[in-house]
C-alpha positions in Angstrom: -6.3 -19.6 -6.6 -8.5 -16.4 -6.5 -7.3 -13.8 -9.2 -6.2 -10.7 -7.8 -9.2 -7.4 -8.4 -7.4 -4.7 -10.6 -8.3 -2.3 -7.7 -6.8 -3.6 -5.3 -3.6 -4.1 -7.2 -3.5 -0.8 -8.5 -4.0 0.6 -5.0 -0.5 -1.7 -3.7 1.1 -0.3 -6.6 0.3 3.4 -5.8 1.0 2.7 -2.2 4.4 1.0 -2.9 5.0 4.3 -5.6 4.4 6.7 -2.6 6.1 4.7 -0.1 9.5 4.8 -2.6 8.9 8.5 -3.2 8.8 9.3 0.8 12.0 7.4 1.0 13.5 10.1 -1.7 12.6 12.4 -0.1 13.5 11.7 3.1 10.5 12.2 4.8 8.2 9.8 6.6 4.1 9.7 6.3 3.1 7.6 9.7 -0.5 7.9 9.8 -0.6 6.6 6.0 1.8 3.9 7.1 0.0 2.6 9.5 -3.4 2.5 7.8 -1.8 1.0 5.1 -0.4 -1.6 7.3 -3.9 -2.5 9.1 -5.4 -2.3 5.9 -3.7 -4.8 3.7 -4.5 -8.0 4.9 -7.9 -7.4 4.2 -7.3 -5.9 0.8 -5.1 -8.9 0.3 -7.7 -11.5 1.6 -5.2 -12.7 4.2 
C-alpha cells in the first residue's frame, strides 16, 4: 500500500473544510465542485 503524500491530503482536507463551510452558508461553488470532482481520482491515484 502506497502512503498517502501530505499534499495531497492536506489539499482533501481543505477541500472537504470548504465544501462544509459552503453548506453553512448556504451557498453552492459549482465550478470548484466540479474540478474538484474531475480532479480527485488522479490526486487519489485511482
Amino acid at each position: 500500500m502506497e502512503k498517502e503524500h501530505p499534499k495531497n491530503k492536506a489539499f482533501y482536507e481543505n477541500c472537504t473544510e470548504y465544501f462544509e463551510f459552503l453548506r453553512k452558508n448556504d451557498s453552492s461553488d459549482y465550478d470548484f465542485e466540479d474540478e474538484y470532482y474531475f480532479t480527485m481520482p488522479a490526486i487519489s491515484n485511482h
